[in-house]
N, CA, C and O of each residue as an XYZ file, in Angstrom:
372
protein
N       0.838     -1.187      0.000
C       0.000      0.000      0.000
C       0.883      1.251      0.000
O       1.806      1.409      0.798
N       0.515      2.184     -1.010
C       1.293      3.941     -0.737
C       0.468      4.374      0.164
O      -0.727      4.106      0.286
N       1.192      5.113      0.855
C       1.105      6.457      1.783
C       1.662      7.800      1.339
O       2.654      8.115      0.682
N       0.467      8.636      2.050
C       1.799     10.380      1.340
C       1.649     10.605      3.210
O       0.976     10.145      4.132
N       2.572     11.449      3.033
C       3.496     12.104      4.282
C       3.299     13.648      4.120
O       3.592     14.211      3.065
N       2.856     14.230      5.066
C       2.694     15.853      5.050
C       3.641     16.767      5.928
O       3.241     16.990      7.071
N       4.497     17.163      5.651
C       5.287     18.296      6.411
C       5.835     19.305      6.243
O       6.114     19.536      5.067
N       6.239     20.339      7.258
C       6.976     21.400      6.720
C       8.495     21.319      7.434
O       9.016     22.424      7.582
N       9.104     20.422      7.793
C      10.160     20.227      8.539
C      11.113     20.006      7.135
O      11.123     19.160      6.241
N      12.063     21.472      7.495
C      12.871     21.830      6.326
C      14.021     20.560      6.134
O      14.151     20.039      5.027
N      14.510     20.292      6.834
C      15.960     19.007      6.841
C      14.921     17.702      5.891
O      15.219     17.314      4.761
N      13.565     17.158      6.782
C      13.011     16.107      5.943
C      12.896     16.491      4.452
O      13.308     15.713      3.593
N      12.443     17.463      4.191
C      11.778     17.744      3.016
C      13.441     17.965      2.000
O      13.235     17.724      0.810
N      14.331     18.201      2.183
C      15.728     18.753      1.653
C      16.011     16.876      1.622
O      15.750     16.042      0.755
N      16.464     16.790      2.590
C      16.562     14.800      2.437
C      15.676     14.211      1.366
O      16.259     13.719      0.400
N      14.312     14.184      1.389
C      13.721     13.247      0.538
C      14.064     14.022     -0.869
O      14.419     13.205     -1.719
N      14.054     15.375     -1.347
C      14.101     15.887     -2.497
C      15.639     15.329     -3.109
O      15.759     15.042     -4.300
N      16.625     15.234     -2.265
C      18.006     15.106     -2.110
C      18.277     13.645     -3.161
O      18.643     13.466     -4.323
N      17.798     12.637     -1.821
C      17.764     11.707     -2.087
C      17.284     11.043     -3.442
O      17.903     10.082     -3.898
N      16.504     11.411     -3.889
C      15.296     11.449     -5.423
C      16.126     12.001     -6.739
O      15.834     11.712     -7.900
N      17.550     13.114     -6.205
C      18.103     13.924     -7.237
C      17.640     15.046     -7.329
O      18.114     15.846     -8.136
N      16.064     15.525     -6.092
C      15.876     16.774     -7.019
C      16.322     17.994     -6.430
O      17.429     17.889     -5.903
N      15.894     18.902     -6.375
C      16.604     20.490     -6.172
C      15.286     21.433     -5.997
O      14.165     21.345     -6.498
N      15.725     22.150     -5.304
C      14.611     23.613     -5.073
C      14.475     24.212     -6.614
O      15.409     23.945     -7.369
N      13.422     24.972     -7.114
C      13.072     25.550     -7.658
C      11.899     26.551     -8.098
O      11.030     26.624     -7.229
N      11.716     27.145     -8.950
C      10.621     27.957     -9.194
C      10.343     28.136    -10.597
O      11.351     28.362    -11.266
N       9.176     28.093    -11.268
C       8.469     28.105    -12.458
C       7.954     29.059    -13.044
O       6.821     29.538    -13.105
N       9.486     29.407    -13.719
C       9.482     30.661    -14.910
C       8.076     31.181    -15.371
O       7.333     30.318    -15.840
N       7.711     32.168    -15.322
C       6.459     32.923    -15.724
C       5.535     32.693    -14.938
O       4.452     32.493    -15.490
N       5.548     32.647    -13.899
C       4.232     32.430    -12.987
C       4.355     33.524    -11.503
O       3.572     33.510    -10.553
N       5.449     34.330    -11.650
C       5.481     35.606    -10.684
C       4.467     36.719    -10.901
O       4.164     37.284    -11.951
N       4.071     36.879     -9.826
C       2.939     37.188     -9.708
C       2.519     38.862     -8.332
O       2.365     38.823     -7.111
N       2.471     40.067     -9.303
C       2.752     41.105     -7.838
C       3.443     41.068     -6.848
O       3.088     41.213     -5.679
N       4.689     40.829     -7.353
C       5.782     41.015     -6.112
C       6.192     39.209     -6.066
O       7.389     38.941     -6.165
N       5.493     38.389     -5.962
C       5.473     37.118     -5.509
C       6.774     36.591     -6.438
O       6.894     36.790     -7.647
N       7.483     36.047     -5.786
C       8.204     35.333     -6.437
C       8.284     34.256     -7.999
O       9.134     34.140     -8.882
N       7.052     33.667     -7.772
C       6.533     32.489     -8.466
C       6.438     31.068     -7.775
O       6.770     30.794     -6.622
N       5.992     30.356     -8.589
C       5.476     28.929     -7.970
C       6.509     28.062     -7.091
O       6.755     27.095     -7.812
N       7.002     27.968     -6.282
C       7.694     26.561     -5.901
C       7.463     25.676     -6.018
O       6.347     25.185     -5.845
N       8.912     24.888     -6.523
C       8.616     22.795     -7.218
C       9.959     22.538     -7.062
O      10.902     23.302     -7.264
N       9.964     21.152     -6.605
C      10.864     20.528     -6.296
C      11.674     20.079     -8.284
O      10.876     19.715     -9.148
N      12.538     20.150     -8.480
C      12.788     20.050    -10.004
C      13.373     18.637     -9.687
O      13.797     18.503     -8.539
N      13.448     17.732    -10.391
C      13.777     16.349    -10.556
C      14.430     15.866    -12.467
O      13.971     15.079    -13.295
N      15.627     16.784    -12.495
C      16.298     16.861    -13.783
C      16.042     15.705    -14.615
O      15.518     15.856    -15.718
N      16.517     14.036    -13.981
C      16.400     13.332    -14.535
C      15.380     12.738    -14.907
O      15.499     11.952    -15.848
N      13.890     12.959    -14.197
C      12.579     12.583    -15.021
C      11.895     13.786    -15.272
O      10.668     13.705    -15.328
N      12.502     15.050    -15.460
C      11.831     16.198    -16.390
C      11.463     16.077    -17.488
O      12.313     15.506    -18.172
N      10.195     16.457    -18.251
C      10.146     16.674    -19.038
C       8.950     17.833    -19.781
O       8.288     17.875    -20.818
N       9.135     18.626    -18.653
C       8.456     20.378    -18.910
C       9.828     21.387    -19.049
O      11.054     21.279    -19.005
N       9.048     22.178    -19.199
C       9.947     23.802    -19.160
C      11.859     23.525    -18.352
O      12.125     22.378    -17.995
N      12.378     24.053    -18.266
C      13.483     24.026    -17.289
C      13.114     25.190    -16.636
O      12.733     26.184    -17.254
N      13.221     25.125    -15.149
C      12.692     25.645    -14.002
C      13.506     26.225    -13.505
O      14.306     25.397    -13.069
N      13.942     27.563    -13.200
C      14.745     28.588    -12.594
C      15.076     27.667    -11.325
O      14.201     27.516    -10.473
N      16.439     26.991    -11.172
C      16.604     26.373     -9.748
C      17.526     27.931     -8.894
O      18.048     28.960     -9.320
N      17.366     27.478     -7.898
C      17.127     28.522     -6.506
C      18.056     27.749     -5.250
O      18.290     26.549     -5.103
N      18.439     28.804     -4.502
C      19.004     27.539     -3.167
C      18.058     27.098     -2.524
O      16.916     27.164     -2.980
N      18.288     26.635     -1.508
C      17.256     25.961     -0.370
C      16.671     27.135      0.858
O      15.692     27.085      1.603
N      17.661     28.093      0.693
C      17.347     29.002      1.504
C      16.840     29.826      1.278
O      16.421     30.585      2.152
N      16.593     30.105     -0.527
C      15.711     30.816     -1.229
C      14.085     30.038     -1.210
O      13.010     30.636     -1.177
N      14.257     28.861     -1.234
C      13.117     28.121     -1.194
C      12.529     28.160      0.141
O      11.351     28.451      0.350
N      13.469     27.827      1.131
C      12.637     27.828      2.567
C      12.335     29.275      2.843
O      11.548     29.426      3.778
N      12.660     30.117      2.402
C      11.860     31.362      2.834
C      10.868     31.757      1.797
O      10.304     32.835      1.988
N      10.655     31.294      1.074
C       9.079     31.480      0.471
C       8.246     30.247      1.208
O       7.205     30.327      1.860
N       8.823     29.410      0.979
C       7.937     28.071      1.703
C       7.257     28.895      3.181
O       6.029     28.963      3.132
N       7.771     29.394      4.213
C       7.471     29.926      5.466
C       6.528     30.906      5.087
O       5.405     30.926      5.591
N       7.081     32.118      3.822
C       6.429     32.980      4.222
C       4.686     32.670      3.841
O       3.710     32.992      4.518
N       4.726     31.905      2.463
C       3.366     31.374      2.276
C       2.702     30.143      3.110
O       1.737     29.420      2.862
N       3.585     30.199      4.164
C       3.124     28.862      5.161
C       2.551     27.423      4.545
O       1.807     26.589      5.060
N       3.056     27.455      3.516
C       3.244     25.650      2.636
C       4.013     24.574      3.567
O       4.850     24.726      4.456
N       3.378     23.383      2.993
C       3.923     21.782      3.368
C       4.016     21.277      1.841
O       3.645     21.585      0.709
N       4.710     20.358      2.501
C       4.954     19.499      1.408
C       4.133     18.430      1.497
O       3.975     18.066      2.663
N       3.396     17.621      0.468
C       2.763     16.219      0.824
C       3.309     15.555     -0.105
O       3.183     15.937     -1.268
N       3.906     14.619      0.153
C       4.880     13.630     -0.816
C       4.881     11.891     -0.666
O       4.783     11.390      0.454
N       4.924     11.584     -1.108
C       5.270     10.094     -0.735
C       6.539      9.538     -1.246
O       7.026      9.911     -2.313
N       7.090      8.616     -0.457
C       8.298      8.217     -0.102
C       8.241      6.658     -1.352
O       9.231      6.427     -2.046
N       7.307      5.997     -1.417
C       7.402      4.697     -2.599
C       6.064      4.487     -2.808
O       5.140      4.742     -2.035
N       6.013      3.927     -4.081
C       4.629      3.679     -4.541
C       4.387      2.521     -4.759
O       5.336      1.738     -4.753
N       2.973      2.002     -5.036
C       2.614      0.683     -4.483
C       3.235     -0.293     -4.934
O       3.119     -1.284     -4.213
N       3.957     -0.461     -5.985
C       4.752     -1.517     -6.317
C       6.210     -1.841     -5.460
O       6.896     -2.855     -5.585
N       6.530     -0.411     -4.352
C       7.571     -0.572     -3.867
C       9.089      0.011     -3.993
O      10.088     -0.242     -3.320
N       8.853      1.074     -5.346
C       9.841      1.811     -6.325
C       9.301      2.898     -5.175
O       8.244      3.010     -4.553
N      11.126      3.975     -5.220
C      11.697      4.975     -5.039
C      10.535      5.831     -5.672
O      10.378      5.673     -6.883
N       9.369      7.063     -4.772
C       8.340      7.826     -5.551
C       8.940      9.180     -5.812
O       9.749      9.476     -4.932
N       8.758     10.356     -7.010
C       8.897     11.401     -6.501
C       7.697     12.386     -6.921
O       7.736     13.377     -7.650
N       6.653     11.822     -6.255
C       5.568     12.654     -6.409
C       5.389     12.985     -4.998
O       5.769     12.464     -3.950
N       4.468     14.345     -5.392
C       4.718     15.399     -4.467
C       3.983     16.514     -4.784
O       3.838     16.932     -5.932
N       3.505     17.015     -3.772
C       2.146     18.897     -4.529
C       3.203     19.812     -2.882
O       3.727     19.550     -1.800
N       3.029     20.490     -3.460
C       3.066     21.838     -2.535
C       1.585     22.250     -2.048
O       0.759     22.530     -2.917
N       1.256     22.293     -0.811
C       0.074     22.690     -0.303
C       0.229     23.750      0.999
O       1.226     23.952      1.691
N      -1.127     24.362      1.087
C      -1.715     25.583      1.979
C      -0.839     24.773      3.094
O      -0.275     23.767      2.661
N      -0.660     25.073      4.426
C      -0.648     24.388      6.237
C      -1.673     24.994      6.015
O      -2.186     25.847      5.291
N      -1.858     24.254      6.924
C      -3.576     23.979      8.109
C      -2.743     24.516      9.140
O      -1.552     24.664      9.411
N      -4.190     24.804      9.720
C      -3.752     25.510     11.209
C      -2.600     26.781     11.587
O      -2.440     27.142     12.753
């Protein structure tokens, strides 16, 4: 069975992206009144959209905070393979 995992704990979320190959980033043309633009984890080796303005982590964790986002991701999918799916979402509470 998959599970997704929800957090904003910066070290987990840097580890699993890490681990997967991928990297902080943000999605060219989608800045928006001041706003930076979208945050996404970029995953070079199974890309196959746009190439995505990559960013440090410290550029990423301070938009992540200031829009008070989690990550919901899952770690393997039901067959048991390495997952790297993943949404950026609102926190609750």
């Amino acid at each position: 069975m998959s599970t997704s995992n929800q957090t904003h704990n910066h070290q987990t979320i840097k580890e699993w992206a890490e681990k997967r190959g991928g990297v902080p980033a943000r999605v060219i043309g989608t800045e928006i009144n001041g706003d930076e633009g979208v945050l996404r984890i970029h995953f070079p080796e199974f890309s196959k959209s746009e190439d995505p303005e990559e960013i440090s982590w410290e550029d990423f964790f301070n938009d992540f905070e200031k829009d008070r986002l989690d990550l919901l991701y899952q770690d393997h999918k039901v067959n048991g393979e390495q997952s790297t799916f993943y949404k950026v979402v609102t926190r609750l509470g």
